[in-house]
C-alpha positions in Angstrom: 22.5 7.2 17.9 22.9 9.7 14.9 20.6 9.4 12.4 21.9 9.2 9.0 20.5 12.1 6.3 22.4 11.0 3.2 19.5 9.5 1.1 17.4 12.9 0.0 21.5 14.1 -1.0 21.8 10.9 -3.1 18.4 11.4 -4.3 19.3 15.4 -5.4 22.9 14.7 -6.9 21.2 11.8 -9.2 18.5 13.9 -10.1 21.1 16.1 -11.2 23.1 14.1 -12.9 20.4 12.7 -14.8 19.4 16.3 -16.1 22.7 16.8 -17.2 22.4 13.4 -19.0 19.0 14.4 -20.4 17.9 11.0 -19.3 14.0 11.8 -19.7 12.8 8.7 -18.0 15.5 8.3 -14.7 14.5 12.1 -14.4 11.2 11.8 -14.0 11.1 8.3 -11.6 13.2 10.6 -9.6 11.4 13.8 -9.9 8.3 11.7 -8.2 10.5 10.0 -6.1 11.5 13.3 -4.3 8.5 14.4 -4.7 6.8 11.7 -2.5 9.9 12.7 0.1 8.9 16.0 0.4 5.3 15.4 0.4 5.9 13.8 3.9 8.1 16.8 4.8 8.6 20.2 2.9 12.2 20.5 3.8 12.8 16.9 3.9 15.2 17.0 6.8 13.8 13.1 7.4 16.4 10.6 8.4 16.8 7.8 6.0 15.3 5.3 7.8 12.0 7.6 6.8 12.7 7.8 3.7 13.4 4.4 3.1 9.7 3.7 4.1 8.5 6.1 1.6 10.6 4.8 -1.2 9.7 1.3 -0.2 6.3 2.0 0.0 6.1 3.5 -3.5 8.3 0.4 -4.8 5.7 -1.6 -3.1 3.0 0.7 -5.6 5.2 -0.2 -8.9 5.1 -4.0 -7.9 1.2 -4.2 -7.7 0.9 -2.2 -10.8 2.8 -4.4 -12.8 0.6 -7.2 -10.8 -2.6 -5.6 -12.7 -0.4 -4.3 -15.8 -0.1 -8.4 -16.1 -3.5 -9.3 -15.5 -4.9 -7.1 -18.4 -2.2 -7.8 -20.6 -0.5 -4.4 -21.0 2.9 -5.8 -22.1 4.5 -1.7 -22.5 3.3 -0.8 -19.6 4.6 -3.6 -17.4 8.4 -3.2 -18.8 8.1 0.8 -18.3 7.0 0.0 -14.7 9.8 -2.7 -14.1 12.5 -0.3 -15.4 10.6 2.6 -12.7 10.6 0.0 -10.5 14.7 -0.6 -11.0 15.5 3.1 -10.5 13.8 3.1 -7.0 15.7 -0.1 -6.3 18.9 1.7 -6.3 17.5 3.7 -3.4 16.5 0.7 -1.0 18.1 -1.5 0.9 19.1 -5.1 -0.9 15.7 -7.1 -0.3 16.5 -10.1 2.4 15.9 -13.5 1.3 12.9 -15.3 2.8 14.8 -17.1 5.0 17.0 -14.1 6.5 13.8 -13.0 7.2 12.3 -15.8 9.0 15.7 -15.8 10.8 15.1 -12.3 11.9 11.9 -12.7 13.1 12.3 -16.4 14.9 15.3 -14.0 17.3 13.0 -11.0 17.7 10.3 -12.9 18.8 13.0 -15.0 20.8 14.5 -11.5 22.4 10.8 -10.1 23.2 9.8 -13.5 24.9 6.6 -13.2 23.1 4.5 -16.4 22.8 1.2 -15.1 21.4 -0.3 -14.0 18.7 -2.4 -11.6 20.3 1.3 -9.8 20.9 2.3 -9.6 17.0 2.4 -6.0 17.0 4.9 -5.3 19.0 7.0 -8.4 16.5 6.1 -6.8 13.5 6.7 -3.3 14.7 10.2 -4.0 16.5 11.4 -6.1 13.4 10.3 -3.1 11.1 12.2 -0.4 13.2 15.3 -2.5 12.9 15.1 -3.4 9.5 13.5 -0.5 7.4 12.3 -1.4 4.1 11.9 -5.0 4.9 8.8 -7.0 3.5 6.0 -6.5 5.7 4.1 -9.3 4.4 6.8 -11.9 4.8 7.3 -10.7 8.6 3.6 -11.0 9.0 3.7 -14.6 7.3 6.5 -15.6 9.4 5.3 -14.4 13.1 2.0 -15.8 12.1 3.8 -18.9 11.9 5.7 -19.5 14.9 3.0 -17.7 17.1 0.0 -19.7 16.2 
């Protein structure tokens, strides 16, 4: 199976375009956005599945900040982070709805033949590698359920 290297390319060309929009603030989200990309790997020959984690993984960052953004009251600072949070949407795969997800997981676990919980591991890790950028917690929620 090829693996696909378009995402760092998409990345590049709407950094670009951004500069030559002098769009300060999409410039900068993805400034750090490539930036976390080639922290992982200098050249960033990664194949997008990788980079998907990364980028889901920093989304992930931007959600809990606006979490605690919330708690203290920091109304700026929660709408700069939800607009941050919008560019590196455009990035990741549309999230699944909780029940997709729970679909997902009820065949995986169905395909493996796993029955215990001492086995969700290999769920998690098997649903994960076929769905990059999926929510982690959710999966875990769901195999918890059906393997108790």
């Amino acid at each position: 199976m090829e693996e696909k290297r378009e995402l760092l390319k998409k990345v590049n060309d709407t950094l670009l375009a951004a500069m030559k929009g002098k769009d300060e603030f999409r410039l900068s989200v993805l400034r750090m956005m490539k930036s976390k990309i080639l922290y992982v790997n200098a050249r960033g020959d990664l194949p997008d599945a990788e980079i998907i984690k990364i980028l889901a993984k920093y989304g992930k960052e931007l959600k809990e900040s606006i979490e605690e953004f919330q708690k203290i009251g920091r109304a700026a600072e929660v709408e700069t982070t939800r607009k941050e949070l919008a560019v590196v949407a455009e990035f990741l795969p549309r999230e699944l709805p909780a029940d997709e997800i729970k679909a997902i997981v009820q065949k995986t676990v169905g395909e493996l033949g796993v029955s215990s919980i001492k086995e969700m591991g290999r769920v998690m890790k098997e649903v994960t590698a076929k769905n990059p950028g999926i929510d982690g917690r959710l999966v875990s929620q769901f195999v918890r359920e059906l393997l108790k």
